[in-house]
Steps between C-alpha positions, in 0.01 A plus 500: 500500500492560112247634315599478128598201323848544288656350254727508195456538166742661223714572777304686693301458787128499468257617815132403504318630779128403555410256215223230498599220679457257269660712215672245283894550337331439197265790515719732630748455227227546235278722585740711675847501362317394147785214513234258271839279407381288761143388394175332653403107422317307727519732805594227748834469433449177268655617145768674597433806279528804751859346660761687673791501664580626851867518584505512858780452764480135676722537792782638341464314161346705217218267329267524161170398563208423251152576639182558345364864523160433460481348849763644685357811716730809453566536859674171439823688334571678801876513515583261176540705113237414215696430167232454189538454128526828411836529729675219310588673212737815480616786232320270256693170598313205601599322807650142442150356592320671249745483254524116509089510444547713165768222402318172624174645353338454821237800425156454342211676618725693718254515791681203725766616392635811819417216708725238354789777421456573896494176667833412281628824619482345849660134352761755343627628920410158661870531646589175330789524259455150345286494165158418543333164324145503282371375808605732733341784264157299493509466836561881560237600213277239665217845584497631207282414278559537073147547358661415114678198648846659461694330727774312293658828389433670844721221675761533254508891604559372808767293477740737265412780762564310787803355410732680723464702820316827432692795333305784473460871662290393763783229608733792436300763715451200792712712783291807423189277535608335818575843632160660395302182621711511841381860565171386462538276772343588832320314825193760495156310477303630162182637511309662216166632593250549749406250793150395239711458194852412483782314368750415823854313496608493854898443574517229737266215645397705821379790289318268295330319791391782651349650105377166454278537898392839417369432152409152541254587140821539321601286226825372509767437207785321392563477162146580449493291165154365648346826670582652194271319275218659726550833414604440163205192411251583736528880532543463850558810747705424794602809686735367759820306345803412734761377304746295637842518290662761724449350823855428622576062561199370293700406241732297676556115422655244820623206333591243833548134500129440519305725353456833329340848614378702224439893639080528352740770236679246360457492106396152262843587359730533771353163663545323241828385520406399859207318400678351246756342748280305704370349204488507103151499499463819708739645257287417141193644691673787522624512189182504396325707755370792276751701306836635579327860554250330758751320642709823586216672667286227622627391873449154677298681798245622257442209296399352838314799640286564239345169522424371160389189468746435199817646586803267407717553818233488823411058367884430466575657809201365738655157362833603657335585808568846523388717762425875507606779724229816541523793704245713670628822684819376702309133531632253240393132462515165262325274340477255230460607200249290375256601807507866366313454192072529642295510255503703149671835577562454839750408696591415844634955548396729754413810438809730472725180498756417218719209409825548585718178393469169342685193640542184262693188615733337320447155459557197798612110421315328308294809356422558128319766326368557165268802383297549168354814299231425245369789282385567190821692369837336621683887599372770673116356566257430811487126639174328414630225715835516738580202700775465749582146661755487796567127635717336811611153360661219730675266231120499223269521780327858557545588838336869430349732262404863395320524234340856353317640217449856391211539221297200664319679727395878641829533736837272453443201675616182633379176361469345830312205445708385201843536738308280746429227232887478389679444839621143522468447142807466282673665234540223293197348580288718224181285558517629856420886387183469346294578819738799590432616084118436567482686809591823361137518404405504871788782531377746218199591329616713217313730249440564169678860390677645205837318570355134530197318582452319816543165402822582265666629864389228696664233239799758456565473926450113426757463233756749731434256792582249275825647340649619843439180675692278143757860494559401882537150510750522247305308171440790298414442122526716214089487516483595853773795461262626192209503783456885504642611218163290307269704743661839349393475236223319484292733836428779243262242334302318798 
């Protein structure tokens, strides 16, 4: 077992022994390397200010990752090399990046600006040689946030950086990485501190179980992008943190004919293209699930374990029917996933038990699926309302559905009654839906809160209905495909 946490920086390895759990990247690199490139926004990884990059061995293939230091625990860089702002630059030569933001003009205040430089550092080494669109760079620079509204010059820095395949000295010093970062590699189990107050990483899945049975009070972590916010918002203290990116297989993805198994480690951003294939829906939600720094660190099994009533992926995928598999000790079992949401902040885990994998199917004949986000900022923003319609269809008559809604109610849920009201009735029948439409009232009882009243959501879930059943039956309008994008930008006012 390992006691100190290591990783690179400069080209050296850094050892931390006994730190504070919950000791964040960013804090580390401030306060104790006095890097302050790398600066502090919002402190919940929302503006994109304090971003990094980790380059970190995947397999054998040598990625860039952007993540947001403010929320990412430093035990979290076990094994992986922190590259910041101030590393960019060498015997007084800007890097590419940086270089392009001077020519674009995409400075102003300055303060956004490490974060921006960083997360196009990361574009720079996606591993694509192919230029990159305006787009593509909005979509990347989607979590970070431009307080002087700077973007126009900031995507054009983009796209004359990005233009080719990254030349640089950290492409040029990429076998010396991969050989530092493979000597970092080892199957010990981590743990840093005492048995009250520790940060733990355990190798495999039967040295988590058995960490997970003997400190059942532990808190455990993916990506910790919501955890986080509890030390960093609330001022929590949690002693006991098991993280779970070491443990060896819960990562792993099984694609088969019928349905997908996300290991509970799999990241937003490496499911994506998954998602995406069983259905283009799946794949804008993602595209707009948080930002591209969330999106590295944030993993499917913790947007479902942490039970939030408003998480985009646990409504889409209880429409699917997906099911979850836990473990306890050696015992594993499964259920659906929609019968492990409770209540608020609890869920259907024992004690010392931890989700282990995530199984979606892919669709049947006759099935359709359409999913929604509405929130008050189109990129990188909670749902007020997320709606997620699955339907069997024999010819136009509904022969099943699966209807849920995140945001409508204290846990993700399904909108039973309203499913009930639309079998037998027909696609193209639209008089036929209004009792389905009315009867998410008997479903939900929604409440007033800072991202929309109650009666805004409950006519939002209406109009979704509405614009999945016309999407579906194959009718669709230009005023029914503008359903949603309306409620955008009108929730901030209700």
């Amino acid at each position: 077992m390992r006691s100190e946490i290591r990783f690179l920086r400069r080209g050296k390895v850094v050892k931390l022994g006994p730190v504070s759990p919950t000791l964040t990247l960013l804090d580390y690199l401030r306060l104790t390397e006095r890097a302050t490139g790398t600066k502090e926004g919002c402190a919940e990884g929302d503006c994109g200010a304090c971003t990094v990059v980790l380059r970190r061995l995947r397999g054998e293939r040598l990625s860039y990752e952007a993540v947001n230091a403010c929320i990412l625990f430093v035990g979290q860089v076990d094994g992986c090399e922190v590259i910041t702002v101030e590393d960019l630059a060498q015997d007084g030569v800007l890097h590419p990046v940086q270089q392009a933001m001077v020519d674009q003009h995409g400075s102003q205040c300055g303060f956004c600006t490490p974060g921006f430089v960083m997360s196009l550092f990361a574009l720079h080494h996606r591993g694509d040689p192919k230029p990159v669109d305006r787009q593509q760079v909005n979509d990347w620079i989607a979590g970070n946030l431009c307080r002087c509204t700077g973007y126009r010059p900031i995507t054009d820095a983009g796209v004359a950086s990005c233009a080719e395949g990254a030349s640089d000295r950290f492409s040029d010093d990429e076998p010396a990485a991969r050989q530092a970062l493979a000597a970092l590699r080892d199957n010990d189990d981590l743990f840093v501190g005492t048995k009250e107050r520790f940060f733990a990483a355990p190798a495999s899945i039967p040295a988590l179980a058995k960490l997970s049975i003997l400190h059942p009070d532990a808190r455990l972590v993916g990506g910790a992008t919501d955890v986080a916010l509890s030390v960093t918002k609330q001022l929590r203290d949690i002693p006991k943190l098991i993280w779970l990116g070491r443990v060896r297989h819960l990562d792993e993805i099984e694609d088969r004919r019928d349905a997908i198994s996300f290991g509970a480690m799999v990241t937003h951003a490496a499911a994506t293209p998954y998602l995406a294939a069983i259905d283009r829906d799946l794949g804008e939600l993602m595209r707009r699930f948080a930002g591209n720094q969330i999106r590295t660190a944030g993993t499917v099994g913790g947007n479902i374990a942490n039970g939030s009533p408003i998480g985009d992926l646990p409504p889409a995928l209880i429409a699917l029917g997906a099911t979850l598999g836990l473990q306890l000790g050696e015992r594993t079992r499964t259920l659906p996933l929609e019968t492990f949401f409770l209540d608020y902040g609890k869920q259907d885990r024992r004690p010392g038990e931890f989700v282990r994998v995530v199984r979606v199917p892919k669709f049947g004949a006759g099935e359709h699926f359409r999913c929604y986000k509405i929130s008050k900022r189109f990129d990188s923003d909670i749902s007020a309302v997320m709606g997620a319609f699955k339907l069997r269809v024999d010819g136009k008559r509904i022969a099943g559905a699966r209807i849920a809604f995140g945001g409508m109610a204290v846990i993700p849920k399904r909108a039973r009654v309203a499913e009930k009201a639309l079998i037998e009735k027909h696609l193209d029948k639209p008089a036929e839906w209004s009792d389905a439409i009315a009867a998410l009232a008997e479903d939900f009882q929604p409440i007033d809160d800072l991202r929309a009243s109650a009666a805004y959501r409950l006519d939002v879930a209406r109009a979704l209905l509405r614009k999945a059943l016309t999407e579906i039956g194959g009718t669709a309008t230009r005023a029914t495909r503008l359903i949603g994008f309306r409620e955008t930008a009108n929730v901030g006012a209700v």
